[in-house]
N, CA, C and O atoms as a DFTB+ gen file, in Angstrom:
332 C
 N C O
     1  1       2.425      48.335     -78.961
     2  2       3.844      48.137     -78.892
     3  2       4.535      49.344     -78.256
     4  3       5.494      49.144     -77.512
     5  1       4.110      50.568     -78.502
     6  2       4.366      52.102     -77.850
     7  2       4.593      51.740     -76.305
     8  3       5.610      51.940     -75.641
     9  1       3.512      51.219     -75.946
    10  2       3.634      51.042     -74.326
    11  2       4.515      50.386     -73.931
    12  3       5.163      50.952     -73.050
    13  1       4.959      49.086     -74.277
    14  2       6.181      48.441     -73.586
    15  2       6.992      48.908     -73.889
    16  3       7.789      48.657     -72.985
    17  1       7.589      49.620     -74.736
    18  2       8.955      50.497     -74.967
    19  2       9.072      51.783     -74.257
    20  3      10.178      52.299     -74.096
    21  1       7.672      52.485     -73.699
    22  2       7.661      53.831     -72.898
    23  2       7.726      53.171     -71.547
    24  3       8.361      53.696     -70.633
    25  1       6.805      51.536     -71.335
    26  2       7.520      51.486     -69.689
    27  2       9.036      51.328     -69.506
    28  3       9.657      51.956     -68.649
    29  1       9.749      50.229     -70.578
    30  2      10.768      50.295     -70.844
    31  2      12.439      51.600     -70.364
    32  3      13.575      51.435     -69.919
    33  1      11.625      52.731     -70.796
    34  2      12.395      54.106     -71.037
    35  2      12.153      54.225     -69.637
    36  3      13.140      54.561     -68.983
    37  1      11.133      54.043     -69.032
    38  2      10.431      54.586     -67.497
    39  2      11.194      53.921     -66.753
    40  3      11.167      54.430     -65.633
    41  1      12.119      52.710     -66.806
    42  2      12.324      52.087     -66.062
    43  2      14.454      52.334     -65.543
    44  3      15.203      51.752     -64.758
    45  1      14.588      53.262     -66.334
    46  2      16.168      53.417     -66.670
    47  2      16.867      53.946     -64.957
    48  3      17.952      53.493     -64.591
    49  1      16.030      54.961     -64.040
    50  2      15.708      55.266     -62.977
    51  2      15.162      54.959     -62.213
    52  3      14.901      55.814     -61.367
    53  1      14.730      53.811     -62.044
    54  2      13.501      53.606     -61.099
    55  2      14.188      52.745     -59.539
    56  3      15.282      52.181     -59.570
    57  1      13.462      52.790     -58.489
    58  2      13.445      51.864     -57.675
    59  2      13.458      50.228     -57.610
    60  3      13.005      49.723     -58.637
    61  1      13.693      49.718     -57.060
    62  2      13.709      47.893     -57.172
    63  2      12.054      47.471     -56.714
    64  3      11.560      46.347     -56.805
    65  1      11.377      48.731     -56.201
    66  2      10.199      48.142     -56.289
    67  2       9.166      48.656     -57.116
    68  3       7.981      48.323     -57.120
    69  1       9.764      49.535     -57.842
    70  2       8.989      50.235     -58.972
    71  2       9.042      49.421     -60.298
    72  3       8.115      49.251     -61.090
    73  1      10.585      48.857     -60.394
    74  2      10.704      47.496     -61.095
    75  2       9.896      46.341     -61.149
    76  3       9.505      45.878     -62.221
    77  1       9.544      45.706     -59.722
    78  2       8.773      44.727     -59.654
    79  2       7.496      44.808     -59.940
    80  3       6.702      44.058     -60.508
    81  1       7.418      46.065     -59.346
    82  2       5.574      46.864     -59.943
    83  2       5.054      46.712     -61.492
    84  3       3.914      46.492     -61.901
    85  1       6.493      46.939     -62.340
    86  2       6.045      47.263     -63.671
    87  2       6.568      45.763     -64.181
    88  3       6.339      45.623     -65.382
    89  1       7.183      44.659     -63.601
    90  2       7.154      43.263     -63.873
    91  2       5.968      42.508     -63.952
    92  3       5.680      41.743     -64.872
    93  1       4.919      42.886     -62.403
    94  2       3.766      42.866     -62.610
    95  2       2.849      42.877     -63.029
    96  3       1.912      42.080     -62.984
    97  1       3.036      44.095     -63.660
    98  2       2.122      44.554     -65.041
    99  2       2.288      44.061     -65.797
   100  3       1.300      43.515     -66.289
   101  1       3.954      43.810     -66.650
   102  2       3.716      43.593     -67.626
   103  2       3.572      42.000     -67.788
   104  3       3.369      41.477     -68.883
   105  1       3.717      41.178     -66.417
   106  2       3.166      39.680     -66.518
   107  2       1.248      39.731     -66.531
   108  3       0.581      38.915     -67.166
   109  1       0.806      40.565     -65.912
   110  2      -0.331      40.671     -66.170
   111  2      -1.097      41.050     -67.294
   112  3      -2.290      40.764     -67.391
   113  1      -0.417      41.730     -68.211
   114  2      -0.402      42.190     -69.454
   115  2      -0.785      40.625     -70.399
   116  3      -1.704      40.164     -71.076
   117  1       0.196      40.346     -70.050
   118  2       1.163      39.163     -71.075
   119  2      -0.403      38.121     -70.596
   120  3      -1.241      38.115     -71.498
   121  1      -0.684      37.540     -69.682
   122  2      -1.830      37.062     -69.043
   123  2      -3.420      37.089     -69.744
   124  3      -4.283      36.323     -70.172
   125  1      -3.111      38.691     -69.511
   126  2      -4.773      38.942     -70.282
   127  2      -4.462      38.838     -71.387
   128  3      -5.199      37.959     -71.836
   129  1      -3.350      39.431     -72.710
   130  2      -3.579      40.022     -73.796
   131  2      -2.742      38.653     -74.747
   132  3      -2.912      38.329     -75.923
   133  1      -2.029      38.200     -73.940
   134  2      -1.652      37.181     -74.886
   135  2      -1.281      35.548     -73.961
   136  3      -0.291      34.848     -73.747
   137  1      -2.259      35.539     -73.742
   138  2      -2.341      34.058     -72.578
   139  2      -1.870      32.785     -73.619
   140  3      -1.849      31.633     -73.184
   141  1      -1.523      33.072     -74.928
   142  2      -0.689      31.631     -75.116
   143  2       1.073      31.496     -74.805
   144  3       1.777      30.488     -74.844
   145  1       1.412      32.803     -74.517
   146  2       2.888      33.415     -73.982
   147  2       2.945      32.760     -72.639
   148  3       4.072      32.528     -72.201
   149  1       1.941      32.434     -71.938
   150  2       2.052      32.045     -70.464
   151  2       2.816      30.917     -70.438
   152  3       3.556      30.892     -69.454
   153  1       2.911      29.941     -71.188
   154  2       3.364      28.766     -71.049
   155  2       5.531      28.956     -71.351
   156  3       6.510      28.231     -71.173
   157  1       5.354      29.906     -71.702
   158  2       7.161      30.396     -72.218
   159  2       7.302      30.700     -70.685
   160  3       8.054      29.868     -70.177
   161  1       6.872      31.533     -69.861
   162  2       7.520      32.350     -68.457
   163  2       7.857      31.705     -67.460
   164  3       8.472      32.262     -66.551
   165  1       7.642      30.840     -67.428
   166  2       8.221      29.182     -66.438
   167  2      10.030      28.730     -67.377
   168  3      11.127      28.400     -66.927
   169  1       9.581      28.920     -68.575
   170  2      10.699      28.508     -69.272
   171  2      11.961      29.507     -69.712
   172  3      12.656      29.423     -70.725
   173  1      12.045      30.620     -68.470
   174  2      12.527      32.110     -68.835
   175  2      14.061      31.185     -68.365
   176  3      14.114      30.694     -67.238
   177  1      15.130      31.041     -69.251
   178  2      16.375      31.501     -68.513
   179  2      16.812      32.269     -67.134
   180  3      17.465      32.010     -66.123
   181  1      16.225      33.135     -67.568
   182  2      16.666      34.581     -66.894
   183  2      16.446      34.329     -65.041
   184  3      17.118      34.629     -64.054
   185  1      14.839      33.463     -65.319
   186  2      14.368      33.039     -63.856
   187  2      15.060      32.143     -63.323
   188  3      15.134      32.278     -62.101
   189  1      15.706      31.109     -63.819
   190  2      16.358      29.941     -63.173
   191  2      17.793      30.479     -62.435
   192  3      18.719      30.184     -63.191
   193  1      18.135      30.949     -61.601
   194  2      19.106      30.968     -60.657
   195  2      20.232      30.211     -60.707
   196  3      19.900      29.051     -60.953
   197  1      21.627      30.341     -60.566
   198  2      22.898      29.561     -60.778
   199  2      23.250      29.011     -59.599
   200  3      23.564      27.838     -59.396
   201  1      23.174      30.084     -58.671
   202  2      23.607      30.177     -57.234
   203  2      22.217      29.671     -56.328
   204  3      21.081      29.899     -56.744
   205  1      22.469      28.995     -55.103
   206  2      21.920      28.215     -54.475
   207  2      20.721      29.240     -53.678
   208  3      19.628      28.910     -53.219
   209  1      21.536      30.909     -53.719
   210  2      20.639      31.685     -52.755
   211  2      21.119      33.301     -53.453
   212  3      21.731      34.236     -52.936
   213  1      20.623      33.152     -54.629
   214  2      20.834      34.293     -55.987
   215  2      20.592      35.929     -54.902
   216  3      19.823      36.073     -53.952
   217  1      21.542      36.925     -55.494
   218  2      21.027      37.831     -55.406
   219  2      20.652      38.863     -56.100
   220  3      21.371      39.211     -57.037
   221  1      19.511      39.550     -55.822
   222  2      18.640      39.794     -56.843
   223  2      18.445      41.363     -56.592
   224  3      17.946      41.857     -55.581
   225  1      18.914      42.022     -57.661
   226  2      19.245      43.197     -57.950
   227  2      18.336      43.699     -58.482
   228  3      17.417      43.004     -58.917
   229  1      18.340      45.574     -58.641
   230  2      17.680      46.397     -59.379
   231  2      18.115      45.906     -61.232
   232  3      17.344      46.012     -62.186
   233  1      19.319      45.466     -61.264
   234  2      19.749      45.207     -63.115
   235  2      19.188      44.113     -63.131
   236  3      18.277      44.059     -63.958
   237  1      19.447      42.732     -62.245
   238  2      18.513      41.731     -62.708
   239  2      17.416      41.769     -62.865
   240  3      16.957      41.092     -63.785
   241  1      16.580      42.522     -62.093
   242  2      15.051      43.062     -62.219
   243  2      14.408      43.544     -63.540
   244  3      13.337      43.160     -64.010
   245  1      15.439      44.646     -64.156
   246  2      15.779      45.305     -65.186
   247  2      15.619      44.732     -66.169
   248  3      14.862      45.054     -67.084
   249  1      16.784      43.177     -66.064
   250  2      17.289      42.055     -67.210
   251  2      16.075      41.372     -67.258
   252  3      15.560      41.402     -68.375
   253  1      15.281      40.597     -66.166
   254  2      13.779      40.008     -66.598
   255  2      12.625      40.962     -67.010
   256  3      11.670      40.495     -67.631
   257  1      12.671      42.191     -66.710
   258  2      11.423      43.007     -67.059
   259  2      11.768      43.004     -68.879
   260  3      10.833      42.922     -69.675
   261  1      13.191      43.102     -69.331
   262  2      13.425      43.403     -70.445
   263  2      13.158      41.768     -71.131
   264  3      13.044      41.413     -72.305
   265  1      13.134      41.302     -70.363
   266  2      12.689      39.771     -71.431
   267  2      11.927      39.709     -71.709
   268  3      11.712      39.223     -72.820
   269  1      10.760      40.235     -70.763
   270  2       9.457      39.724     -70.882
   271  2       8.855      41.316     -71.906
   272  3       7.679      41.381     -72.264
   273  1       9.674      42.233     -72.176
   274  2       9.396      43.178     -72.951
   275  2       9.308      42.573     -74.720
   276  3       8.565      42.810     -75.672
   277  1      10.879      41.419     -74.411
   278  2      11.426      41.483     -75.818
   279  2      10.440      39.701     -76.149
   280  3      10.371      39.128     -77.237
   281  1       9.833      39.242     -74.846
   282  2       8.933      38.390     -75.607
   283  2       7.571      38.895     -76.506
   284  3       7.285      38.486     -77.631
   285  1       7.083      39.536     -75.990
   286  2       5.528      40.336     -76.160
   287  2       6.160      41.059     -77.339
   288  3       5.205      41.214     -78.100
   289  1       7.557      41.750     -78.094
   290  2       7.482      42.886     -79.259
   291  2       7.770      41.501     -80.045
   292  3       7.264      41.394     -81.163
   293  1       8.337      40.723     -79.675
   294  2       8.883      39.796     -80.974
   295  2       7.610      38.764     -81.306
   296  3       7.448      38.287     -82.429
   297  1       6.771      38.499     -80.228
   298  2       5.358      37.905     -80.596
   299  2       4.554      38.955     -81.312
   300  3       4.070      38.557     -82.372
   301  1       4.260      40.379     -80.939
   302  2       3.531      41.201     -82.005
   303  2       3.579      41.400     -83.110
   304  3       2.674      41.819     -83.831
   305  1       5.058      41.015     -83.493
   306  2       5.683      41.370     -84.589
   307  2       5.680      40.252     -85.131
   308  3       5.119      40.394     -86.218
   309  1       6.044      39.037     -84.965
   310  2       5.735      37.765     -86.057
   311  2       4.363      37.522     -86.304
   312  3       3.945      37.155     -87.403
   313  1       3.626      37.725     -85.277
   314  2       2.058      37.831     -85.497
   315  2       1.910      38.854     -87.241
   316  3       1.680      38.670     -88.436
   317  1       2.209      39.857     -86.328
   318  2       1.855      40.520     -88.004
   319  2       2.307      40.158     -88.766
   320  3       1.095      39.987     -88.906
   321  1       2.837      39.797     -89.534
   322  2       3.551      39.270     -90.026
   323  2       2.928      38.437     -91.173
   324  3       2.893      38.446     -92.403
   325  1       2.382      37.598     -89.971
   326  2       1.146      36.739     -90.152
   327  2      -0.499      37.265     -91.167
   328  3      -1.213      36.868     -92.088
   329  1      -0.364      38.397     -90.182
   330  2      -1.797      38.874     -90.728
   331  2      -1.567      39.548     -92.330
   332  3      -2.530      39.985     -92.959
């Protein structure tokens, strides 16, 4: 859980492609470490667009990296929960 909150902090400065880099990851993350989450990221709000030809910013970048942060802590955490 340490790690997605330190890329998190890493990300307050970053570039729009340093953003996408660490979107990457952390969809690849989400992939290997918790592949029943895969089926939610099609169903992201955040991804569906209002506007016919969206533009897509360093904060929107920001706003989906942080979803897919706050899916993976709130799945770790009901998991335990569990255990």
């Amino acid at each position: 859980m340490v790690f997605f909150i330190s890329l998190f902090n890493n990300l307050i400065m970053k570039t729009k492609i340093e953003v996408y880099e660490a979107i990457i990851e952390m969809k690849t993350i989400i992939h290997d470490t918790f592949p029943e989450l895969v089926c939610f990221l099609d169903e992201m709000t955040v991804t569906i667009p209002k506007e016919a030809h969206p533009k897509i910013d360093i904060e929107i970048l920001k706003e989906y990296y942080c979803s897919l942060n706050d899916i993976v802590l709130k799945y770790t955490h009901d998991k335990s929960k569990i255990i």
